[in-house]
N, C-alpha and C positions, 0 to 999 in steps of 0.2 A: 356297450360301454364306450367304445372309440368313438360313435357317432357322436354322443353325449359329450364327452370333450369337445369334440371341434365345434359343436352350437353353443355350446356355454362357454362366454366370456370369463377370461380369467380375474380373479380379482385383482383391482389395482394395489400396489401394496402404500399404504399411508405410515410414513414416517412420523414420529413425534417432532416439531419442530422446538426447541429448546426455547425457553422465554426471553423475553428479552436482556434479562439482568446478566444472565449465566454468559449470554451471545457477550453481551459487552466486556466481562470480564476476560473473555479471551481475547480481547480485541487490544492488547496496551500493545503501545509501538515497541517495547522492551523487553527482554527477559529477569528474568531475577537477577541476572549479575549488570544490568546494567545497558548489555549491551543490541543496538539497536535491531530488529527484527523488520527484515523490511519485506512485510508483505502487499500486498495489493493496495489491501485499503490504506495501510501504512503511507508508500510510496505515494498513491493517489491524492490523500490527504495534505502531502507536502510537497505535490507537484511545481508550486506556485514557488516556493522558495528553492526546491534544487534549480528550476532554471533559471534564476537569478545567481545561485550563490557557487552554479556547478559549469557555469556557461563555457568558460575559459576549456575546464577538461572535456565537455562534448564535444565543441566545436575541434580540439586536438583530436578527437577519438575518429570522428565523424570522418576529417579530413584523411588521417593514417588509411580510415577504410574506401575511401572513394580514391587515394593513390595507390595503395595494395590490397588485393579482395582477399589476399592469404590472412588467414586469420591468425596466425602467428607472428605475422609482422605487428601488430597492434596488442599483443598485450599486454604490454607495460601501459600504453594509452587507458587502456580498458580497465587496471589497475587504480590508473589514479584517478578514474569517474568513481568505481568502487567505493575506492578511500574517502573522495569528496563527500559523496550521499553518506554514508554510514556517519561521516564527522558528523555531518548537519544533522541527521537525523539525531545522534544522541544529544548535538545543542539545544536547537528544539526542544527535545523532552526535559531537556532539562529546567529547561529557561521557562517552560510554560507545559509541565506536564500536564493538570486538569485539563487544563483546553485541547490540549492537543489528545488526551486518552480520550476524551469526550466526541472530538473528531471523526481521529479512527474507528470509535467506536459503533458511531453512527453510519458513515462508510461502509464499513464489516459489516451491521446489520442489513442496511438496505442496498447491497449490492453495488457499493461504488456507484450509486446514484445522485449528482451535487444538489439536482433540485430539491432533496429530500433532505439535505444536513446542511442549507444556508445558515443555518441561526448558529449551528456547532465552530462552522465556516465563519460566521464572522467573529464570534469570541476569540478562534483560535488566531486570525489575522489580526484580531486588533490587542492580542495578549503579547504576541511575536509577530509587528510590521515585517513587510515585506524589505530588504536594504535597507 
């Protein structure tokens, strides 16, 4: 009986991967009240506009931490990059939610991959220009 375990391979265990509607539906930048959800694909997807619209609080945050490595010194810095991305994120959805749940959505399914959701990509840029 123990020989027989160790020469038989165990079974690999296969997951059901959800389809893709369902994938999508968990994928909105939002939660029911509103307020913004900043996961992966979220963040990823509106990479291009926090560094335009957040530059000001990075470059504060970045500097706080290359003159003090104490991580307590920096967290009001660290606060107002916070505040920044969450503002933007909820303008964003607001201002162009289809495009932008359509984004994330695509994002979330294929693993923060760009070359896979240009077309999501560029609805969502040309719904909310970049500045």
């Amino acid at each position: 009986m123990r020989l027989r375990k160790l020469i038989e391979p165990e079974k690999p265990i296969v997951k059901r991967r959800k389809n893709r509607s369902e994938e999508l539906k968990m994928a909105s930048a939002v939660d029911a009240a509103g307020d913004p959800i900043p996961t992966s694909a979220v963040l990823t997807a509106a990479s291009k506009h926090i560094q335009f619209q957040c530059q000001a609080e990075n470059v504060a945050f970045l500097k706080c931490k290359k003159k003090d490595p104490n991580p307590e010194k920096c967290l009001d810095k660290g606060r107002q990059v916070t505040r920044c991305v969450l503002s933007l994120l909820k303008d964003l959805h607001q201002r162009c939610t289809k495009e932008m749940d359509a984004y994330v959505g695509c994002m979330y399914y294929n693993t923060n991959e760009f070359e896979l959701c240009r077309k999501e990509q560029d609805e969502f840029e040309k719904k909310c220009p970049l500045a």
